[in-house]
N, C-alpha and C positions, 0 to 999 in steps of 0.2 A: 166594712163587711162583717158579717156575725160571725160567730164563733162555727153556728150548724152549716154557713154555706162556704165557708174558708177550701179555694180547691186545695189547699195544702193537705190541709189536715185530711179532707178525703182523701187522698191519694195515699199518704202515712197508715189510715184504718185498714188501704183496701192492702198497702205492701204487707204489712200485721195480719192479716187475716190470711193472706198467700202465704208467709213465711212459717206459719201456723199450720198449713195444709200441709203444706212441704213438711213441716215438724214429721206430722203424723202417719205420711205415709213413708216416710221413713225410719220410725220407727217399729212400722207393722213388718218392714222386712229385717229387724233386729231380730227377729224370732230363729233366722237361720246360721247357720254356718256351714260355707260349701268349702269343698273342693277340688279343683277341675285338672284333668289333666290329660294333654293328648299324646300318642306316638303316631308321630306320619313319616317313621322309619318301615316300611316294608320287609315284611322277615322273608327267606329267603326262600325257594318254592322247595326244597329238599327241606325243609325246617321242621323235626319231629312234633307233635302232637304236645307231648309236656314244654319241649319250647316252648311253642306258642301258648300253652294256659300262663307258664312264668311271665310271658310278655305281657299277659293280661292283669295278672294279679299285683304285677310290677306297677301295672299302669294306677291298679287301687289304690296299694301303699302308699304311692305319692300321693295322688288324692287324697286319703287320708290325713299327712303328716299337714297339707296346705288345711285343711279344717280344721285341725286340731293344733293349730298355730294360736298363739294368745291373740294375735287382731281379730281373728275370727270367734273363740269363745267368750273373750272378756264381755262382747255384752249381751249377750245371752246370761253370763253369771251375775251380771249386774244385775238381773232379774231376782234373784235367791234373797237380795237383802228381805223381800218383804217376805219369803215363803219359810225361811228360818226363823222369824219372829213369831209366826203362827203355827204353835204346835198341830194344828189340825190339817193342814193344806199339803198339798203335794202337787208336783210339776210331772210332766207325764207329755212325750214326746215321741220320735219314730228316727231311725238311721236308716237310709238309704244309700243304696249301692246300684248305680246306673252306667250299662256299658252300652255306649252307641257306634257303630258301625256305617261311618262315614260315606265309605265306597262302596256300599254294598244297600240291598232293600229289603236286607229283612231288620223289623221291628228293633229298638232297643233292651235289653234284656234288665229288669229293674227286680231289685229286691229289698223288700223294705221289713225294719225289725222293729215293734215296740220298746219303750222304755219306762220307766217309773221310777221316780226320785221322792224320796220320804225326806221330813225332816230329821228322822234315824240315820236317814244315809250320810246326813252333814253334819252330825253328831261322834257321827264315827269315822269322817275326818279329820273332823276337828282335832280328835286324838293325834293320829298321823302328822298335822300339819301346825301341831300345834299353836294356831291362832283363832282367834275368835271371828273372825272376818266371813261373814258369810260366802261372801263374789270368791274369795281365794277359793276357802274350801269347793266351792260351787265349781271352780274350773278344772279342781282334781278327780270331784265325782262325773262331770261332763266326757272329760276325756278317756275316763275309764270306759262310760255306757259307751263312748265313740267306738271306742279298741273292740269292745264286744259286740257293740252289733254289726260294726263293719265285719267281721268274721262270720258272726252268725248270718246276713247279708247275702254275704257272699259264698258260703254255704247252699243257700237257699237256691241263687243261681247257677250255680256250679254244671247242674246236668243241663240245663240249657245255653251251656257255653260251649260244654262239650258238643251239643248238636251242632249250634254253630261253626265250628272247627271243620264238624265234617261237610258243610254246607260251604266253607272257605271264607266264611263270612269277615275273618280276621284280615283277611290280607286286605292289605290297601290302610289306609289311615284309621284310628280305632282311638276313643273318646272315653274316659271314664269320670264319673261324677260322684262324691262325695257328700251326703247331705244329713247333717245333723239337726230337726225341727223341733223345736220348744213350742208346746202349746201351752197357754195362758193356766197359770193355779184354777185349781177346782179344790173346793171342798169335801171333806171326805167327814163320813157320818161317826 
């Protein structure tokens, strides 16, 4: 049997060429870091109005601390080796902040904040973290833009929480979402 018609060896090319695929589309969701977190405790029907935004913002927090967990940023900062080598590039992303309301039919309330990461920004961690490690540095600038735009975020949504409150849209099970997005280096003139 030749070499070209060997089924082995096809079937080896076509596993390589699956396992390849797989590679890639798993690395296209490296770009995120989420996360989730729900309460399907029911707050109670006399439950003040600032209860309930604490029940909400509670629900963030935690979301927040699950994305800014090292399994979740580490590879996204593994991105930064190439973007600290190149004084010219920078990394430039979005924080979202998504509360969905389970029991209920109105819409999810979502608020999303831009970011921007210079290779200045990991220069002057470097300072702080004293090592030269790009990814390290990278996960201390990561989690800061996290801190900040989960606030600014949630900021954002805040009067459309409050609508929802008076809509009762909280009671029942309520869902909050955490999402840290890196999009790909871009060149900067």
């Amino acid at each position: 049997m030749s070499y070209r018609t060997n089924p082995d060896r096809i079937l080896e090319n076509i596993d390589r060429a699956r396992s390849r695929d797989m590679e890639r589309a798993l690395s296209l969701n490296d770009r995120q870091a989420r996360g989730r977190e729900m309460d399907t405790t029911v707050p109670e029907s006399d439950a003040t109005t600032p209860e309930r935004m604490r029940r909400l913002f509670a629900l963030v927090e935690s979301g927040y601390r699950h994305a800014a967990a090292s399994t979740a940023i580490t590879p996204l900062a593994a991105r930064f080796r190439a973007i600290g080598d190149i004084s010219h590039h920078m990394a430039r992303g979005d924080v979202s902040v998504s509360i969905q309301y389970l029991d209920h039919e109105r819409h999810d309330d979502v608020g999303v904040v831009p970011f921007e990461i210079s290779p200045r920004d990991l220069e002057e961690a470097k300072k702080e973290t004293r090592t030269s490690r790009p990814d390290v540095n990278a996960v201390k600038i990561l989690r800061l833009r996290l801190r900040d735009g989960v606030l600014a975020a949630y900021k954002k949504i805040d009067p459309r929480l409050r609508d929802a409150l008076k809509n009762r849209a909280d009671i029942g099970h309520v869902a909050a979402e955490v999402t840290l997005d890196l999009r790909p280096a871009i060149s900067t003139p």
